[in-house]
C-alpha positions in Angstrom: 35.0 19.1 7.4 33.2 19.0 3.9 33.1 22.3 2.3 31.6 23.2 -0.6 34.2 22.5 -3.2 34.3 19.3 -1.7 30.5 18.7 -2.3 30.8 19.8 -6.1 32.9 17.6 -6.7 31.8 14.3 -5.4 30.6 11.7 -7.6 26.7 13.4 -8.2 26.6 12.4 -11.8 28.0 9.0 -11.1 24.6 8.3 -8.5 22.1 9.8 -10.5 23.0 8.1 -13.3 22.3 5.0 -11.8 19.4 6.3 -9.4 17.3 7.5 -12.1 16.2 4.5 -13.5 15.7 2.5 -10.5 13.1 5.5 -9.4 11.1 5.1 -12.3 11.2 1.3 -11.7 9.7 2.2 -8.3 7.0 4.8 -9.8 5.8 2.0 -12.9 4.9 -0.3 -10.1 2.0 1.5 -8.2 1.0 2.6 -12.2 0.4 -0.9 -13.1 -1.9 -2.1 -9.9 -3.7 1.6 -10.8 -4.5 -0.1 -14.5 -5.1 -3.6 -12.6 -7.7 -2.0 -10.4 -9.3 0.0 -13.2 -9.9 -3.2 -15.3 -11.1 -5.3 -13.0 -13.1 -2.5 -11.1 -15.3 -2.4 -14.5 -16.8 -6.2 -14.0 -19.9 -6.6 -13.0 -19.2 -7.2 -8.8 -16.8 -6.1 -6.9 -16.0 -9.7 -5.5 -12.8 -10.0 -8.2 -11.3 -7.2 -7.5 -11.5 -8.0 -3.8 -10.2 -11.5 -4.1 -7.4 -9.7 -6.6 -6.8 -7.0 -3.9 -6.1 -9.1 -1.3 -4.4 -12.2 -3.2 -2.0 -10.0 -4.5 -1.1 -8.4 -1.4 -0.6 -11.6 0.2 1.9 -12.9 -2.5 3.9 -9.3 -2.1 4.6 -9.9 1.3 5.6 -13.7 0.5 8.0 -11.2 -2.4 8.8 -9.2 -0.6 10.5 -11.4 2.6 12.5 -13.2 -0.1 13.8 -9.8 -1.3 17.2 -10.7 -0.1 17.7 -12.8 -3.3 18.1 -9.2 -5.2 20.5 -7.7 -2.2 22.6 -10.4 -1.5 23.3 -10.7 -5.2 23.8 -6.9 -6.0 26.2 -7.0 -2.5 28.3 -9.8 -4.0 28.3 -9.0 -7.5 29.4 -5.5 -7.2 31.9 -6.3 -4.7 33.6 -8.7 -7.2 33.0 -6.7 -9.9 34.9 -3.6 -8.0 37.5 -6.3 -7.8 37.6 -7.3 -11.4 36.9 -10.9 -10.2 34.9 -11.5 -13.7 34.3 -15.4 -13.4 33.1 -14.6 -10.0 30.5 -12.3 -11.4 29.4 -15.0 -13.4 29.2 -17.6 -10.9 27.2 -15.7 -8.7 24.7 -15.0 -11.5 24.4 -19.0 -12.0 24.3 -19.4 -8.3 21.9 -16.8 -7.8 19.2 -18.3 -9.7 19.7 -21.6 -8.2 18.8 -20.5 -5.3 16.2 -18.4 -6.8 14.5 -21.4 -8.5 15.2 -24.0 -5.5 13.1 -21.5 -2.9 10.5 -21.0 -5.7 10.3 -24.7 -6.3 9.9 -25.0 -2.4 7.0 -22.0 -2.5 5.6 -23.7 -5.1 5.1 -27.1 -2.9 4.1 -25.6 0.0 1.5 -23.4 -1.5 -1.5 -25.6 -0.5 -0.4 -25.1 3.2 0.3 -21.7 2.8 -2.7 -20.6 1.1 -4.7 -22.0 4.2 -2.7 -20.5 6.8 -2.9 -17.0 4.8 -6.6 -17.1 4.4 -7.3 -18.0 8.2 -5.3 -15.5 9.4 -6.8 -12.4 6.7 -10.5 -13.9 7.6 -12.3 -12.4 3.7 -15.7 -13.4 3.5 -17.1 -16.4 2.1 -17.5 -15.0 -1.0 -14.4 -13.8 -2.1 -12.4 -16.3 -0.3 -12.3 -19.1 -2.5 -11.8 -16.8 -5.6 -8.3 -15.5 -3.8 -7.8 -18.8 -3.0 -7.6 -19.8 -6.6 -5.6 -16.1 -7.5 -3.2 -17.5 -5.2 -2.5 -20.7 -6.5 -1.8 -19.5 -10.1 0.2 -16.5 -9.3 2.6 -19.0 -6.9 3.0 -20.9 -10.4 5.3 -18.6 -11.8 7.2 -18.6 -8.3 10.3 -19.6 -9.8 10.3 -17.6 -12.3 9.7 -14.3 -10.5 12.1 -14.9 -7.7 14.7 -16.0 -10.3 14.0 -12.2 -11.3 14.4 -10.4 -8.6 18.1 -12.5 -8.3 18.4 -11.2 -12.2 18.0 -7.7 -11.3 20.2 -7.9 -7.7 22.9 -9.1 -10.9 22.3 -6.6 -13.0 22.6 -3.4 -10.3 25.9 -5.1 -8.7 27.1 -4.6 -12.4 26.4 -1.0 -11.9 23.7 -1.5 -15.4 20.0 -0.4 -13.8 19.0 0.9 -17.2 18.3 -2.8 -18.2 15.9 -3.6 -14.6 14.0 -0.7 -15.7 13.6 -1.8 -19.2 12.7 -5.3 -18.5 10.2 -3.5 -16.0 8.7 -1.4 -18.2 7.9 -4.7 -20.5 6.8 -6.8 -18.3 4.5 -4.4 -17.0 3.4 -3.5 -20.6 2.7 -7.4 -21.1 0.5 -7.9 -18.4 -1.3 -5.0 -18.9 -2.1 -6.3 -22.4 -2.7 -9.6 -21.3 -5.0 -8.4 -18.3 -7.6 -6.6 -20.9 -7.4 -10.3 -23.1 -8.2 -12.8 -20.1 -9.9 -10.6 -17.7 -12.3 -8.5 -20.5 -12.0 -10.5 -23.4 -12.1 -13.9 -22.6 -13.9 -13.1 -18.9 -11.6 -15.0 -17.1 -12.2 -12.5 -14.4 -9.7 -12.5 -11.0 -7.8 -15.8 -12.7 -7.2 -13.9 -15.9 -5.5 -11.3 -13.4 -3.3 -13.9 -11.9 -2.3 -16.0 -15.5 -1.5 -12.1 -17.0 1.4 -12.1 -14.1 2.2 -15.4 -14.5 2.9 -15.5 -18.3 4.8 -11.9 -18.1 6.7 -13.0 -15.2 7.6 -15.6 -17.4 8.4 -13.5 -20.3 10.1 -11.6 -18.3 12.7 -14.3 -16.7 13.5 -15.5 -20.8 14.2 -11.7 -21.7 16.0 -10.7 -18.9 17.9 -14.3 -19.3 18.7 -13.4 -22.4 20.4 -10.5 -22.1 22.2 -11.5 -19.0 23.8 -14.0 -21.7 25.3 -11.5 -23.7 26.9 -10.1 -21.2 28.3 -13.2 -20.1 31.9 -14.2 -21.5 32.3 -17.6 -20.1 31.8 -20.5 -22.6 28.7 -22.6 -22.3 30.9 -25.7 -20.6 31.9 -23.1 -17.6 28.4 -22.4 -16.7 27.5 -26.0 -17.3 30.5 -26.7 -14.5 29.4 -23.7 -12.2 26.1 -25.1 -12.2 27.5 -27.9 -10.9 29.6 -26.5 -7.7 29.6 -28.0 -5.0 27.5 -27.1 -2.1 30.2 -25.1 -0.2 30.3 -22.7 -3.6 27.2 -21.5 -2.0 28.4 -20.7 1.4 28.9 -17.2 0.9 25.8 -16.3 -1.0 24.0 -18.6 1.5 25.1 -17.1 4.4 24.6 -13.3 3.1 20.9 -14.8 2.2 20.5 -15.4 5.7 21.7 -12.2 7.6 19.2 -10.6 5.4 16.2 -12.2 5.4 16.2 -12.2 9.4 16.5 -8.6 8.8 13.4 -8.7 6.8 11.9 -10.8 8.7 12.1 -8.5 11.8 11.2 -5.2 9.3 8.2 -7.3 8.0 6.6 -8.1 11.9 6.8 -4.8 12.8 4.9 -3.6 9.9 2.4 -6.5 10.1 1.9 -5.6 13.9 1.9 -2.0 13.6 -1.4 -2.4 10.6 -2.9 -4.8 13.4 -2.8 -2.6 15.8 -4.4 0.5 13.6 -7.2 -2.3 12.5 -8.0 -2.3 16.1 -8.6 1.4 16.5 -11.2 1.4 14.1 -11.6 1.1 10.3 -11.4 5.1 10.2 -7.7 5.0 12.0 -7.4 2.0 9.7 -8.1 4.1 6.7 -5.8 7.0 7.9 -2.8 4.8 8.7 -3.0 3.4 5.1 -3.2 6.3 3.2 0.3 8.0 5.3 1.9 4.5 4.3 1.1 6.0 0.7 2.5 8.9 1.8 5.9 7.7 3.3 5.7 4.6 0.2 6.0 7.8 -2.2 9.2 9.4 -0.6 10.6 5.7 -0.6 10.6 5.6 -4.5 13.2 8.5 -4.4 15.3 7.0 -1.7 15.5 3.3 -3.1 17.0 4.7 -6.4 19.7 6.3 -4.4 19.9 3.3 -1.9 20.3 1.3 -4.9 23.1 3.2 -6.6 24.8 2.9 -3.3 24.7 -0.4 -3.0 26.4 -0.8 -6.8 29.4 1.8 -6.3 30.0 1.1 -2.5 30.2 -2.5 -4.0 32.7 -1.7 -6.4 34.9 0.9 -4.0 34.9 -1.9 -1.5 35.9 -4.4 -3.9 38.7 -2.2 -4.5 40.2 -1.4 -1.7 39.6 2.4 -2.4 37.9 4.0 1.2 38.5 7.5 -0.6 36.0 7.0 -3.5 33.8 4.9 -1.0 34.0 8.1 1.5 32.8 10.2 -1.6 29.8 7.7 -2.8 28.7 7.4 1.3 28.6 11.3 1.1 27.3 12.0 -2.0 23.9 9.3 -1.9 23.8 10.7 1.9 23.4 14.1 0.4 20.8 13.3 -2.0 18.6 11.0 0.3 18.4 13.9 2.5 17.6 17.0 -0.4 14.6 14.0 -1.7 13.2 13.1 2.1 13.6 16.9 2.8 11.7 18.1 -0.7 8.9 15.3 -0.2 8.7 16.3 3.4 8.1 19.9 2.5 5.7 18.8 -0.3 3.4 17.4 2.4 3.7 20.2 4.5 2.3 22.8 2.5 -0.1 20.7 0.4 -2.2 19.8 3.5 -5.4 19.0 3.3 -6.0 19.1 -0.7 -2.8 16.1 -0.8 -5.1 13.9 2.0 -8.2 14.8 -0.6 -6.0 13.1 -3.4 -6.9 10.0 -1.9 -10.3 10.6 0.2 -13.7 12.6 0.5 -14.5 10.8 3.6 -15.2 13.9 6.1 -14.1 11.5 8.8 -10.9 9.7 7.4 -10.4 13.4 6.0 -10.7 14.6 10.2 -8.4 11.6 11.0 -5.8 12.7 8.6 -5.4 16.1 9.7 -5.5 15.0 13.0 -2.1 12.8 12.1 -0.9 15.3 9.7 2.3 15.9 11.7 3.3 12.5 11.2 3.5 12.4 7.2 5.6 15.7 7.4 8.0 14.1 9.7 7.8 10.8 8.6 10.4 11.1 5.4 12.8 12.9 7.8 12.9 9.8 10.1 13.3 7.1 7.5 15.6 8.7 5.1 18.4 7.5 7.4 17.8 4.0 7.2 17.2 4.0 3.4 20.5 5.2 3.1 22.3 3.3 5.1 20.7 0.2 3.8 21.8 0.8 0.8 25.3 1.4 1.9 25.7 -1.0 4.0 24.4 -3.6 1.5 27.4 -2.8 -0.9 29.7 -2.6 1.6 28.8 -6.3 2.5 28.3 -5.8 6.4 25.1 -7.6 6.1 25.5 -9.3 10.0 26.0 -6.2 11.4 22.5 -4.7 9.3 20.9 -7.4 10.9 22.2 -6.9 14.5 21.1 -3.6 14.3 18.0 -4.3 13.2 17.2 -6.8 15.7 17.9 -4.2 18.3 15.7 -1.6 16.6 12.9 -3.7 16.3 12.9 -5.4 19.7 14.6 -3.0 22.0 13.1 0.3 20.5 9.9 -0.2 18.8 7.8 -3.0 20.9 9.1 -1.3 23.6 8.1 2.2 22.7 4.4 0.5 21.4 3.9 -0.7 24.6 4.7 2.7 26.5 3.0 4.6 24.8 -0.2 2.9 24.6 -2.4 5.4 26.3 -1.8 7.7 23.3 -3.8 5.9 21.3 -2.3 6.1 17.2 -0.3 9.3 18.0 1.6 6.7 20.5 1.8 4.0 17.5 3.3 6.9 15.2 5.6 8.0 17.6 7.2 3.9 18.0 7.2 3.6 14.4 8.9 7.4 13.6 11.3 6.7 16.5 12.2 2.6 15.4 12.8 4.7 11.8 14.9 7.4 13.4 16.9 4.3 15.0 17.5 2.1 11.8 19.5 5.2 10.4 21.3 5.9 14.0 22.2 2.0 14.5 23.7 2.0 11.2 25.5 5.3 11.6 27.2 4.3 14.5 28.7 1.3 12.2 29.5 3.3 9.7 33.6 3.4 10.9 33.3 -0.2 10.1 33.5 0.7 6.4 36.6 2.9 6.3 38.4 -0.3 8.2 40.8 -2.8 5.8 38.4 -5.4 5.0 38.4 -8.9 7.2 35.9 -10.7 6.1 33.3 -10.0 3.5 30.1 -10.8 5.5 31.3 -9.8 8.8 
């Protein structure tokens, strides 16, 4: 039983201190495409900021589903790192970004092929088409470069430091901000001055963040020379956490993809509604990915040594303040209403569609809050097969299933799947959670 002198004096400093950054990480982000949009929005046609609109979506999602370079890495690192294993650190920051610039390498290939498949399937009209086709092409450039990145930042959260993601953030997003007003207004290099911005400040980015990451580093310049070097079973262990993850995200990513496919087919109203309570739930998530983050870093570190009491306490503690943010945003939307829905709409009929759904983005945040926890947790606890056991379950014994149940409800039934495969994320993982407070077998396992 936790009582309340218990709850004072869990670790609440410890995980805000690393939360807070990683929150305003997540809140620069929607900023920047807000300054994107607004440059872009003030050329002459709208076709460039269609093509931008859509090519940068696409390469998101491509992003996105190679995301597990930053949690493997930060599940790793701050397991070692617990452990005081500091040549391990290091290793995995060289190994990380091999991996990181041998996938981007492969992206970067395979972008032709990819490009085509993408475009087919998102059907834009003939005349933005070829104009995202060419966004496309030079955003995948800096492929490497911005996957090598996300591995960089994955380091620097395992080492329990989030101040320097957020300042390397904050600059790159500064950069291309700059450089979107040159090459888009200036030299009217319109939708391709968009994508060469991102490319140079990804860029930019990767040599600043690099450097840093070298100060921190206290092997000599022959060890990293030599760890470069390892031999292919050196990756097994990075590899295979890789790979329990990205099938997670994988299964995350189709339902998402089907979900917005069924919506589209409702009707570009439903359509409309569906996207702005993504907003909606998107918002709450910048709160709980902080705190899923700091999670990940100190469940790392109590794992990696041996310590299930100050584990207990972190598992506690980020559980506490995932539910007091979902809980806050969730009465937020509650009592705004109608004037929050008008933040992003005058359209009487997307407006009628909202309220109709309004239930939904009130109990939204209390659904998901669960999951983004848990992620988190898990992730630093290292029981990545388990994550993506569970998540194979939620996707394909909960949510298809529920979809195709409910059906005859119309989006109310498409809500209820989602709400429900949310609800079950947090559940699955909850059940596992004994798993943690067990003497460790195996790291991945």
């Amino acid at each position: 039983m936790v009582n309340l002198q218990t709850v004072i004096r869990l670790p609440h400093r410890t995980v805000l201190h690393l939360a807070w950054p990683m929150i305003l990480s997540n809140l620069s982000v929607p900023l920047l495409g807000l300054v994107d949009t607004a440059i872009l929005g003030h050329l002459p046609t709208p076709t460039y900021l269609s093509a931008v609109a859509l090519g940068s979506s696409l390469i998101a999602m491509v992003l996105w589903s190679l995301g597990f370079l930053r949690m493997g890495t930060t599940s790793l690192v701050a397991r070692a790192f617990g452990a005081g294993e500091r040549e391990l650190v290091e290793a995995l920051l060289l190994r990380s970004l091999v991996l990181a610039f041998a996938l981007g390498l492969l992206l970067l290939l395979l972008s032709p092929l990819l490009i085509d498949v993408a475009l087919a399937w998102m059907a834009p009209s003939a005349e933005i088409a070829p104009f995202t086709a060419s966004y496309c092409q030079l955003r995948l450039l800096s492929a490497p470069f911005a996957l090598a990145n996300i591995a960089l930042m994955g380091w620097f959260i395992g080492r329990q430091n989030t101040l320097i993601p957020l300042l390397i953030l904050v600059f790159t997003n500064l950069l291309n901000l700059l450089l979107d007003w040159v090459l888009v207004m200036e030299l009217q290099l319109n939708s391709d001055g968009a994508a060469l911005a991102t490319v140079s400040a990804d860029i930019c980015a990767f040599l600043l963040a690099i450097a840093i990451a070298r100060r921190h580093l206290q092997a000599p310049a022959s060890q990293l020379w030599q760890w470069l070097r390892s031999p292919l079973r050196e990756y097994t262990e990075l590899l295979q956490a890789n790979r329990y993850l990205f099938v997670r995200t994988l299964c995350l990513l189709s339902v998402l993809t089907f979900f917005n496919a069924q919506g589209a087919r409702m009707g570009d109203i439903t359509l409309a509604a569906n996207a702005i309570i993504f907003q909606l739930l998107l918002l709450t998530s910048y709160g709980l990915d902080g705190i899923a983050h700091a999670s990940e870093a100190l469940v790392g570190e109590a794992r990696g040594r041996r310590n299930p009491a100050r584990l207990r306490d972190v598992v506690i503690t980020s559980g506490l303040w995932s539910a007091a943010i979902a809980g806050a945003m969730a009465l937020a939307f509650l009592l705004s209403g109608n004037p929050l829905f008008r933040l992003f709409t005058d359209l009487p009929q997307v407006l009628a569609a909202l309220e109709h759904y309004a239930l939904w983005v009130v109990l939204l945040p209390l659904a998901a809050l669960w999951g983004f926890w848990l992620d988190g947790v898990f992730i630093g606890a290292g029981e990545l097969r388990y994550m993506q056991n569970a998540m194979l379950v939620c996707a394909l014994g909960i949510f298809f299933p529920l979809w195709w149940l409910t059906q005859g409800w119309g989006n109310h039934g498409l809500w209820l799947a989602f709400s429900l495969f949310s609800l079950a994320r947090g559940v699955s993982l909850g059940i596992g959670l004994p798993r943690l407070w067990q003497p460790q077998t195996a790291s991945l396992d």
